[in-house]
N, C-alpha and C positions, 0 to 999 in steps of 0.2 A: 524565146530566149534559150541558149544553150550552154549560161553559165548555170552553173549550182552548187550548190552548200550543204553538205552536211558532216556534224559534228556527233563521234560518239564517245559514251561516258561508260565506262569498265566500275560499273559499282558491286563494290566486294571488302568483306570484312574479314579478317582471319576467326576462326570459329573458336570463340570462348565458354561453351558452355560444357558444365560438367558430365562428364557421358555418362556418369551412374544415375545422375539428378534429371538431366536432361533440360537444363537452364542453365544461364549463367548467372551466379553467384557475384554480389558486389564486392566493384574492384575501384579500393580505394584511390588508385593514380587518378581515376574519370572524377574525381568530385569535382564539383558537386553534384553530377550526377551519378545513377549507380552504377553504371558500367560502361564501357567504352561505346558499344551497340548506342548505345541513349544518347550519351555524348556525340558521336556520330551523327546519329540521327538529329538532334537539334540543332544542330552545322550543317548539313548537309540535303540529308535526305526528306526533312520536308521543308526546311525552304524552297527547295526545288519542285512542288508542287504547289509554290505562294511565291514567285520572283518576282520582286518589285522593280519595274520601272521608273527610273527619275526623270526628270528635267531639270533644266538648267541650274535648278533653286534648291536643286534634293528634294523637291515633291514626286510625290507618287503617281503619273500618270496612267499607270497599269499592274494590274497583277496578275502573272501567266503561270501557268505549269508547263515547264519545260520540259517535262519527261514526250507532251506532246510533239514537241517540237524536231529532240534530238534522235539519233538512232541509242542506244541503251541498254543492256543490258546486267540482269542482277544475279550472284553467284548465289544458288538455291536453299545454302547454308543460310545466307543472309535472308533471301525472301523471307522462310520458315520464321525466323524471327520476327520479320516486320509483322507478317501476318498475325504473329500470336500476339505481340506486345504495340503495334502501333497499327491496328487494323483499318485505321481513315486514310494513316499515308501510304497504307497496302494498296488498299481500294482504288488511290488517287492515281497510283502508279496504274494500274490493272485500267479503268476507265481512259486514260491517257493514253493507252495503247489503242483502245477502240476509236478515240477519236483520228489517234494517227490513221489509223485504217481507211476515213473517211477522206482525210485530207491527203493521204498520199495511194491513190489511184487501188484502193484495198491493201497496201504492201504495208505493217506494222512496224512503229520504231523497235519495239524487244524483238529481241536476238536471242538463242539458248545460252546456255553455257556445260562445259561439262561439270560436272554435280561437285567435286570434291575437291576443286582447285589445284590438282597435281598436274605435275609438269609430265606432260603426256611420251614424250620421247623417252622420257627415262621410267616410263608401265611395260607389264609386259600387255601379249594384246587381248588378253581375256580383258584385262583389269581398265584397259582403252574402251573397251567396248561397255562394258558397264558402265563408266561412265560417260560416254554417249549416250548409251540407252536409258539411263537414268536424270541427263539432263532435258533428253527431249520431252518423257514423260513429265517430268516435274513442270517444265515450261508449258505442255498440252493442259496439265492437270490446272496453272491457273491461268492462261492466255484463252485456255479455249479456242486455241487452233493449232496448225503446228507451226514450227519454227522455220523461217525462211535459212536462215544463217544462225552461225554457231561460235560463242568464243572461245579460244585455247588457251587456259591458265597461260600468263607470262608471254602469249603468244608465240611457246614453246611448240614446233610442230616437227611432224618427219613425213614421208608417205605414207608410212601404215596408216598412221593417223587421219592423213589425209583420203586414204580407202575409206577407211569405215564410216565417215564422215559421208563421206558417198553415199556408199553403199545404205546411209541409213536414212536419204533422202535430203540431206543438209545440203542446199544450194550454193552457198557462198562461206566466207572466213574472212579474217581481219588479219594481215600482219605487218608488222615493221618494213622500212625499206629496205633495211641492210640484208633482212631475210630473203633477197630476190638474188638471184641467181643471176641470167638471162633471157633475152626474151625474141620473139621476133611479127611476124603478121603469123596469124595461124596458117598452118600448112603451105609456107611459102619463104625459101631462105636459108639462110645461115643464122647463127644464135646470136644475139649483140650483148655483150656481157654488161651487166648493168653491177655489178660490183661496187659495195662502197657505198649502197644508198643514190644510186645515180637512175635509179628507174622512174619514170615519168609516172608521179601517180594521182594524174589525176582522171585516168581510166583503168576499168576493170580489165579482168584477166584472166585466163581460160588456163587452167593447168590441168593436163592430161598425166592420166595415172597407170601404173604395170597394166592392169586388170584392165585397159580399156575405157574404165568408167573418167570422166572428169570431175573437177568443180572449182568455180568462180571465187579468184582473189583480190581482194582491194586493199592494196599498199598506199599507207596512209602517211600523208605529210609529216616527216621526222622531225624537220627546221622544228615546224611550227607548233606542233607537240612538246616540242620540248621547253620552248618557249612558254606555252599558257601555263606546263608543270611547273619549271624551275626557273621560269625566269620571272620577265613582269607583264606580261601581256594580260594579266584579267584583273590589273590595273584601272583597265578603260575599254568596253564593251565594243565605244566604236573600233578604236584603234584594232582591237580584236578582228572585226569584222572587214575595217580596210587591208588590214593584214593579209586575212582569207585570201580576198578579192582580186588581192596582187599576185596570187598565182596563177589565173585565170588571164588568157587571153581577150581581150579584147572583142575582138571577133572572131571565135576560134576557129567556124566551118563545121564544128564538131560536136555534141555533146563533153562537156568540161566541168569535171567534180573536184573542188577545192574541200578538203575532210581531210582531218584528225580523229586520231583516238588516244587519249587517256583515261587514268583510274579516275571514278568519277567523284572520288572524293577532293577531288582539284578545284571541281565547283560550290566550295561553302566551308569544307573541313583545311585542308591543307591550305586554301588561298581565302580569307575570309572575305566576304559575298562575294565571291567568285561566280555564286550563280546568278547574281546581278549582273555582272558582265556579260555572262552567257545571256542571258534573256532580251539585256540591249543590242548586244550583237545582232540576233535573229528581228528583234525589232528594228534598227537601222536600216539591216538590208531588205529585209520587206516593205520599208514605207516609202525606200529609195528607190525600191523596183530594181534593184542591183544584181541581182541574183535568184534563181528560184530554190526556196528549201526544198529538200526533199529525205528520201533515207537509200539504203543500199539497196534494199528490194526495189524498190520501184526504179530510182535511175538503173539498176540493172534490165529490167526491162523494156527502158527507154533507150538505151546504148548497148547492147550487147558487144561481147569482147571481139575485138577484131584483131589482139594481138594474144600469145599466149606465153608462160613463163616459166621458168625453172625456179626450184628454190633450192635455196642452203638448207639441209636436214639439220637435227639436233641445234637449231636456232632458235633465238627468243626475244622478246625489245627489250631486256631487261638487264641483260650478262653479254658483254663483248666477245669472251671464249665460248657462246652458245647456249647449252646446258650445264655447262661445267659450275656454278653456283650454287646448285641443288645436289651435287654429289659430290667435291672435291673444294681440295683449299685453294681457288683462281684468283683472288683476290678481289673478289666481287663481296660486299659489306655493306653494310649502312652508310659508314664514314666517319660512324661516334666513336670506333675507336680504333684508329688506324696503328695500333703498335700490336693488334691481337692478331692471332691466326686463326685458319680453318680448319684444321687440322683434321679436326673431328669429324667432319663432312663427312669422309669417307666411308669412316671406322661406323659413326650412325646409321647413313643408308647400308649397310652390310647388315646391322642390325635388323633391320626395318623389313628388309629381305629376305635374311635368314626364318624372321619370326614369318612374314608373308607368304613363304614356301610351305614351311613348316603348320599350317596352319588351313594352308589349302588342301594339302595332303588329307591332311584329316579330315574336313568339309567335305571334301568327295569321296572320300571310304566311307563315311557316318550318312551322310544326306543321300549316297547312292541306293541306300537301303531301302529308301520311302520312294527316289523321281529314276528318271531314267536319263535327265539332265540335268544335276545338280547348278549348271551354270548359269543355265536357262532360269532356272527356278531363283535364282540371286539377280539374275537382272529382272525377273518379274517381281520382286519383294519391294520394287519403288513405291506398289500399289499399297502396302501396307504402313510403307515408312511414309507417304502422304494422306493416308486416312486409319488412325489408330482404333477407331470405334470396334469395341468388341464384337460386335454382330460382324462387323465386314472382314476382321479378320478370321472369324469364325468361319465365314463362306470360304474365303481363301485360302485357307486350309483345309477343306473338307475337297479341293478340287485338285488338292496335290496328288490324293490316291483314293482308288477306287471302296479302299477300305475306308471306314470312321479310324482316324485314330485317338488312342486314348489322351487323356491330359500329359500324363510322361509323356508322350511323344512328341504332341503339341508345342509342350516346352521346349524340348529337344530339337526339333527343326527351326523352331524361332530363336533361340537359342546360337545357333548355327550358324543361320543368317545374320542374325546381333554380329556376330563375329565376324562376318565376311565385310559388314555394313562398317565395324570400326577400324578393318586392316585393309580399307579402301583410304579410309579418315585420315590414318596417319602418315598418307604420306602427302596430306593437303602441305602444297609449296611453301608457305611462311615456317614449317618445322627448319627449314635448311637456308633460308632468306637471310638470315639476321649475323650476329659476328660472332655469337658465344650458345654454345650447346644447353645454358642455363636461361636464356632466355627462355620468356613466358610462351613464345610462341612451338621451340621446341619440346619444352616441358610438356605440352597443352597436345603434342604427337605421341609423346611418351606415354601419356594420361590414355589414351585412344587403344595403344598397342597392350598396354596392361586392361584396359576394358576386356580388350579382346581374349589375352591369356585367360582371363579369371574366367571369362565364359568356358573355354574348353576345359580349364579345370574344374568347373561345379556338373558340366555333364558329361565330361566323360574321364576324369581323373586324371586329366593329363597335364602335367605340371613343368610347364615352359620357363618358370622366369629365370631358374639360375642361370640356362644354358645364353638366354638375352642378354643377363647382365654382364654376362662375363665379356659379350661381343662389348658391349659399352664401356666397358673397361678400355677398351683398345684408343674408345674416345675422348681426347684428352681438353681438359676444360681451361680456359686463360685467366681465370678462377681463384687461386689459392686452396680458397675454402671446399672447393668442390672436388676438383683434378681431375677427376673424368668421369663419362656417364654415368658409369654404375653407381658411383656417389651419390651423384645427384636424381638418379633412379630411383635410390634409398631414402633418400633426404626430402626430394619434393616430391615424389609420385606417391609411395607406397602411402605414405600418412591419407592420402586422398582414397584410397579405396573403399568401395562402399561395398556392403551385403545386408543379404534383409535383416539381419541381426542389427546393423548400427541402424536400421530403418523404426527398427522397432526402439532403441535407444533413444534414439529424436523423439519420437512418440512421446513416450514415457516422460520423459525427461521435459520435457514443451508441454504435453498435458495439466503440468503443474500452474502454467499459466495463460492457454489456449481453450477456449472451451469448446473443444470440438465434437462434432456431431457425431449420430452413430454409425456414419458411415464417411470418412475423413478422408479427403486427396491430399499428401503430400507429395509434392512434384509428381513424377511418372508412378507413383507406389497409391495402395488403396490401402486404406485401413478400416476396418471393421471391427467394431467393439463388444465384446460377447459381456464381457463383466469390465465393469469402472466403480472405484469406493474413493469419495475424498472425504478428507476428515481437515477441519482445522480449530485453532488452538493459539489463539492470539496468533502472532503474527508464524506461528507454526505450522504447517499445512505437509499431511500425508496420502498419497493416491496409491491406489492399487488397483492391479488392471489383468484380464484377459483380451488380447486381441488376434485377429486373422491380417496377416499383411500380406498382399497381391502385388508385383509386379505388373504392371499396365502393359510390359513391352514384351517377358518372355512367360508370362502367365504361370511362374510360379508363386506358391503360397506357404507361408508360416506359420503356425501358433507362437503366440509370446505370452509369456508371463512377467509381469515385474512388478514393483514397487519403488515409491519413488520418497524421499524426502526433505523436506524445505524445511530450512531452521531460520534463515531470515539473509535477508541480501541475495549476495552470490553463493551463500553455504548452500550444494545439494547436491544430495549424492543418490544416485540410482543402483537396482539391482535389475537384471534382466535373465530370462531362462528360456530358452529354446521347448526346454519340456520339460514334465515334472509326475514326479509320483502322481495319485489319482484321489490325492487331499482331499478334503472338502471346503472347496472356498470360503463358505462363511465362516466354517469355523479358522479358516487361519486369516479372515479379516477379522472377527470377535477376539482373537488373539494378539494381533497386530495394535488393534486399537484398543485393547485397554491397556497397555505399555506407553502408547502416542496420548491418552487419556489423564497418565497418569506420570505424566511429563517426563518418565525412564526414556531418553532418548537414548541410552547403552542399549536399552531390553531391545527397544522399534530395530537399531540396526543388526541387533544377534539375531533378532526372528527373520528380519529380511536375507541373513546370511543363510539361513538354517533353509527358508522356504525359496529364494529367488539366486541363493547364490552371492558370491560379492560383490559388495554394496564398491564395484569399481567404478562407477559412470558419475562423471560431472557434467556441469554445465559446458566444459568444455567439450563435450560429446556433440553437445547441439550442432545443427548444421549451422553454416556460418551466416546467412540470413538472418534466422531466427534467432539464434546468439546475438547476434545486435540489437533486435528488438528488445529480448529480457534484460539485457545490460543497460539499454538506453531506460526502459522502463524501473527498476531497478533505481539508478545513479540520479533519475531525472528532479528526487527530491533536494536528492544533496547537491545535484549543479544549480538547483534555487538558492539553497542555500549560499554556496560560495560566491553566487552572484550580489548577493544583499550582502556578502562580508566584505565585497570588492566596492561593492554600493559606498557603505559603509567605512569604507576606509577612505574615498577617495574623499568625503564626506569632511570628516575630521581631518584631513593629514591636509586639506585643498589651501587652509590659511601657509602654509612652511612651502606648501609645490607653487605656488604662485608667487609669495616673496623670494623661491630661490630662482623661477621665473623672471621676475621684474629687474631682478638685477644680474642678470645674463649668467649668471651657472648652469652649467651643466647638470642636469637631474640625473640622480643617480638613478640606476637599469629598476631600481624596485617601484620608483612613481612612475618612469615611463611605462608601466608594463602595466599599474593598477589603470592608471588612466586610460592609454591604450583600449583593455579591456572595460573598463568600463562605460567610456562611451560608443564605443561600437553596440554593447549591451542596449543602449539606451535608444541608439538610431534603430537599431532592429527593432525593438519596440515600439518607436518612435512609427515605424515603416507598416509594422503589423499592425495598426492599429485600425478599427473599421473603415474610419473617414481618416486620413493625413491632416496634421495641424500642419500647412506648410508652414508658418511663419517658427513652429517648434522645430522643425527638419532641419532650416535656415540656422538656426540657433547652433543646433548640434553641430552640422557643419563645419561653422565659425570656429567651434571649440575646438575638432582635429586640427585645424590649420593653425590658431593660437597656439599649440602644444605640442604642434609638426608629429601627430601622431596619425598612425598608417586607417585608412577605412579598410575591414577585411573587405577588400571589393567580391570576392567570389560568394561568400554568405550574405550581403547585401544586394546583389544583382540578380541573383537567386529568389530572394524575398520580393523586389519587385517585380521582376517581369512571370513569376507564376500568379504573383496577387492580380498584378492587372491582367496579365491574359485569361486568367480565372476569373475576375468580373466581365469581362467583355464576353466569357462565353457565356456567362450565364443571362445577362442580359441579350443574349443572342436568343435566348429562348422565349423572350415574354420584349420583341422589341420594338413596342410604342408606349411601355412605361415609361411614363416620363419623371418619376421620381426617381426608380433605379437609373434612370439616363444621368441624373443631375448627380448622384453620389457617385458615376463611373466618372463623369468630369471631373469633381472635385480630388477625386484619389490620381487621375490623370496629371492635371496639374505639377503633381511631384516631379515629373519629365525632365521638367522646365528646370531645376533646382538641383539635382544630384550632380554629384562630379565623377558619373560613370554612366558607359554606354549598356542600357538595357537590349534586350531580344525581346521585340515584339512583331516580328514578323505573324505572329498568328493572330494577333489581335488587329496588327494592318489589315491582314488577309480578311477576318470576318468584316472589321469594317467596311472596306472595299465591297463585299458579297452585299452589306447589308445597304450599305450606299445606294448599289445600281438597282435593289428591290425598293427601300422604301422614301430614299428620299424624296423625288419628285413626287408620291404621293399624298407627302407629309406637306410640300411646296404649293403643292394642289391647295388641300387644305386649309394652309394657312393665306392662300388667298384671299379665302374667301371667310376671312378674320374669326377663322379658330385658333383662338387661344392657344389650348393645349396643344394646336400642331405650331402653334408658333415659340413656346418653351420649346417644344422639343427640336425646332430648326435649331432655335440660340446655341440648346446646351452639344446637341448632334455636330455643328458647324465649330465649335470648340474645339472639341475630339478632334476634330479631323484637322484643326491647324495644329494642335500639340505632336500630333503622329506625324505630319508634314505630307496629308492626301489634298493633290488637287484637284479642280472642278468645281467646288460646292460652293 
């Protein structure tokens, strides 16, 4: 057969984690989950490791990982994340690759990417080649081989780009149609100008480079891309796959590649089960014998390119004027709000540049001192940015120079590097993507570039930001409240800046409720506790502390000193101190505490001034994590409380909300809100409960609908499908109980009854795994009139019609 198919999925996040913290912090928009990554993630990226197949009836005939299936690739920002916070759907992906390996003649569906998502035409070429060099490492470091193909943020490319890409062993690329130039047979002819997206793509392409060298392009179906993006085609997995199919000849004579590429958030987040489509699709055409799957590495070896082609430089699939979107006002935007400008584009990347000059300069006068290729040595620091463990960064610096260097120095060159590593960051593409310079995405660049300032101001006293902000100033905001960068530099960056001082304030300040060890990780920082005093006092509580804080990433260290004090709730106020005379602790705890003893809370905070400094640090110091924690902790009595007075109200006022009910009045906003609330209160509880009363659930129900009051569907949908997916894992672990089987039933059940659509794709998923291991054995069994394997078919064969799996 010399038709074929393959589909690739561009999976990529804009990076939200705090540079100082080195996580991302919750962000309220993602509720209910914590952060957008998570959200993401449970739409997207591991359904696509558990895609369910239907039939006719919406049963479940199969459950596939399509990462095996498609070509793929993930921007290493992202990976890093998955890996740390969702390491089964890491793995899934990683495993998935190997199998592709199997199935398509050794050639892997993952593809590189370069590390930082910036739009490569618009880097200079050092700053290209880093990251080349840093996306192949990172893809070597978890593929465990190298990368056949490589993707280009935006599929932003020029020559240069396409050299180094060369030069650095990368086979093939991905780009739009419109990105072609011309083309002809290799080495035979006149050019045929394919302008306009008119290039035939469903074969590869040989583009030759200044330098001699070539490499292999595959322009991928625009129509139909754009179709499964924005239009309705993952609607219907077949219609997807006839779709494909219909660009493909008949009998071509030829090897014949019908393929797309889009962002692979298209499969599950942006088109919801989208990756259900996706998975029917490749199921269709493989049972119809229609077509054979494959991925770009391998059909490239099957078909080599017999024609070769030009491109449009400074091009991209994303921006009509090219590049112009990540630099200037083109008119390239989201679409949310067509009456704003760009204005700022400009005036930003001048910024961005200015500070990335400016900062290189100094990275090679400073770091020339210790290597003899400072640049060299920034593209080898990927080995430390993917394995932090102290011993191996310890090796890796003792191989910079012949000499041991001291800790100063240590610092000082990772240091450096930090700095090279965030003013690579900020020019990842979503800072200039979006419509307004205050967006979170630009912000989240600006956050990166002031990482970077503060590094070269703590080592070598060089103090960048006025001369930034002033370039920011030039960039004007559609705003009101902001009106140009530097405002908004002022207003949302600087507050964010961290140093081991506010590292040591968290401490302090979180110690009061944390009971942490004597040697404490908060995020990327260590903390080590030389002395801790806590005292309490009815609902009064005083700590007082000695600590060492370490820096995990540029191995510098602090003393702190502080004292902390809790008067009750949110009241608490800290003192923190850098250094201090050479006191004698106990005696200025023995002093402390018989003031805190003798309930002088004036005396606790004059001694705290006298010994730690002013008593300036609150709770709102905490980082903002943990802040939530102690506020939720905190509040959690008094939201009991306001729950039983709502209880309580709905209680006594229900005889007056029901006769003004009965006789069609309008309730006024203050019963609609008690009720409202209060039965939501109740189904939640109702939901939470170990075993579900359905016929109580049923009741509750009824009540929203009598009273046309709203179900919070997002806190409710929440509670069920963590509950059930959370029982079904745990009876994953012990799964021929057949009592835990009968209480996973009975909580199932609820399915049947809510008037919202729950996420159980991971609980399909393990049933399905545990299906094709235990059920026929359990059928066995119960042939042969065992009992307990015949409960457990009943309540097993239950499940599986509530979840709606066929076969059983």
């Amino acid at each position: 057969m010399e038709r074929y198919i393959c589909i690739h999925a561009h999976f990529y996040q804009p990076p939200r984690e705090n540079p100082w913290l080195e996580e991302i912090e919750i962000q309220d928009s993602a509720y209910p989950y914590h952060d957008w990554n998570e959200r993401v993630t449970a739409r997207c990226y591991a359904p696509n490791i558990a895609a369910r197949i239907l039939d006719n009836q919406d049963r479940i005939v199969s459950i596939v990982n399509n990462y095996a299936d498609i070509s793929f690739d993930v921007g290493p920002t992202l990976f890093a994340w998955l890996e740390k916070q969702v390491p089964d759907i890491y793995h899934s992906i990683i495993d998935a690759d190997k199998l592709s390996r199997e199935k398509f003649s050794g050639h892997g569906n993952a593809i590189a990417h370069v590390y930082n998502h910036l739009v490569m035409p618009l880097a200079n070429k050092r700053d290209k080649q880093t990251q080349i060099v840093w996306g192949i490492q990172d893809f070597v470091h978890r593929f465990q081989r190298f990368p056949e193909g490589m993707w280009l943020a935006e599929t932003a490319v020029d020559i240069e780009t396409l050299e180094l890409l060369a030069d650095s062993g990368i086979t093939f690329t991905i780009l739009a149609p419109n990105q072609a130039c011309s083309v002809r047979k290799i080495d035979d002819g006149d050019w045929s100008d394919v302008s306009g997206s008119m290039i035939d793509t469903r074969i590869p392409y040989l583009c030759r480079l200044p330098s001699g060298k070539w490499i292999h392009i595959f322009f991928y179906n625009g129509r139909i891309a754009q179709e499964v993006a924005f239009g309705g085609l993952l609607d219907n997995g077949e219609t997807l796959a006839k779709t494909l199919l219909s660009t493909l000849s008949e009998q071509p004579g030829y090897p014949q590649l019908a393929h797309i590429a889009t962002d692979g958030e298209t499969y599950g987040h942006y088109h919801r089960y989208g990756e259900m489509a996706l998975a029917y699709c490749y199921y269709y055409i493989k049972n119809n014998n229609l077509a054979t799957i494959t991925n770009y590495g391998e059909f490239l070896e099957k078909c080599p390119p017999v024609r070769e082609v030009r491109i449009y430089e400074n091009s991209s699939w994303s921006c009509v004027h090219g590049v112009n979107r990540w630099k200037e006002d083109c008119g390239c935007g989201s679409g949310s709000n067509p009456d704003w400008h760009q204005k700022w584009r400009a005036p930003f990347r001048g910024a961005m540049d200015w500070l990335r000059d400016t900062l290189a300069t100094i990275y090679e006068e400073e770091l020339g001192r210790y290597t003899a290729n400072p640049w060299k040595l920034r593209d080898d620091y990927i080995s430390v940015i993917l394995d932090r463990d102290p011993g191996s960064i310890e090796i890796w610096l003792s191989n910079i120079s012949v000499h041991s260097p001291s800790q100063e120095i240590k610092t000082k060159i990772l240091s450096l590097l930090e700095m090279q590593r965030y003013a690579l960051a900020m020019y990842t593409s979503c800072g200039w993507s979006m419509d307004e310079i205050s967006s979170a995405e630009s912000v989240q660049v600006m956050l990166y570039g002031a990482r970077a300032m503060q590094l070269s101001r703590e080592v070598l006293g060089v103090n960048l930001e006025s001369a930034y902000a002033k370039i920011l100033m030039l960039a004007p905001s559609n705003v009101l409240l902001y009106g140009n960068g530097e405002k908004i530099y002022e207003l949302l960056v600087k507050p964010e800046i961290i140093d081991l001082m506010r590292v040591g304030v968290h401490y302090a300040l979180s110690s009061m409720f944390e009971d942490y060890h004597e040697l404490a990780k908060i995020y990327c920082y260590n903390v080590r506790r030389y002395r801790f005093e806590k005292y309490l006092s009815g609902r009064q509580k005083l700590v007082i502390g000695e600590v060492l804080i370490t820096s995990n990433i540029v191995l510098v260290s602090k003393v702190m000193y502080f004292a902390v004090l809790h008067i009750g709730d949110q009241s608490l106020v800290g003192s923190v101190l850098e250094t201090r005379e050479k006191d004698d602790f106990d005696t200025i705890c023995h002093e402390v505490f018989m003031a805190f003893n003798s309930s002088d809370i004036v005396g606790v905070l004059n001694l705290m001034d006298k010994y730690f400094g002013n008593h300036e640090y609150s709770l709102w110091h905490v980082f903002k994590e943990e802040q939530r924690v102690i506020l939720n902790s905190i509040v959690r009595h008094t939201v009991t409380e306001v729950e039983y007075y709502f209880k309580q109200m709905y209680e006594t006022y229900f005889p007056v909300i029901n006769e003004l009910s009965e006789t069609h009045v309008t309730l006024p906003q203050v019963f609609s809100s008690i009720i409202e609330f209060s039965l939501n209160t109740e189904l939640r509880d109702g939901l939470m409960a170990e075993v579900v009363n359905i016929e109580d659930i049923k009741s509750m129900i009824a009540r929203f609908g009598k009273w046309n009051a709203h179900i919070d569907t997002a806190m409710q949908v929440s509670i069920v499908s963590n509950k059930l997916n959370s029982l079904m894992k745990s009876f994953a672990r012990a799964p021929e109980d057949v009592a835990a089987l009968e209480v996973l039933k009975d909580n199932f059940k609820v399915l049947e009854i809510v008037p919202f659509e729950v996420n159980l794709w991971p609980a399909q998923h393990l049933y399905y795994t545990l299906s094709n291991k235990y059920f026929d054995i359990m059928k066995e069994r119960a042939a042969y009139a065992d009992s307990y394997s015949s409960r457990w078919l009943e309540h097993f064969i239950s499940i599986g019609n509530i979840l709606k799996e066929r076969g059983l």
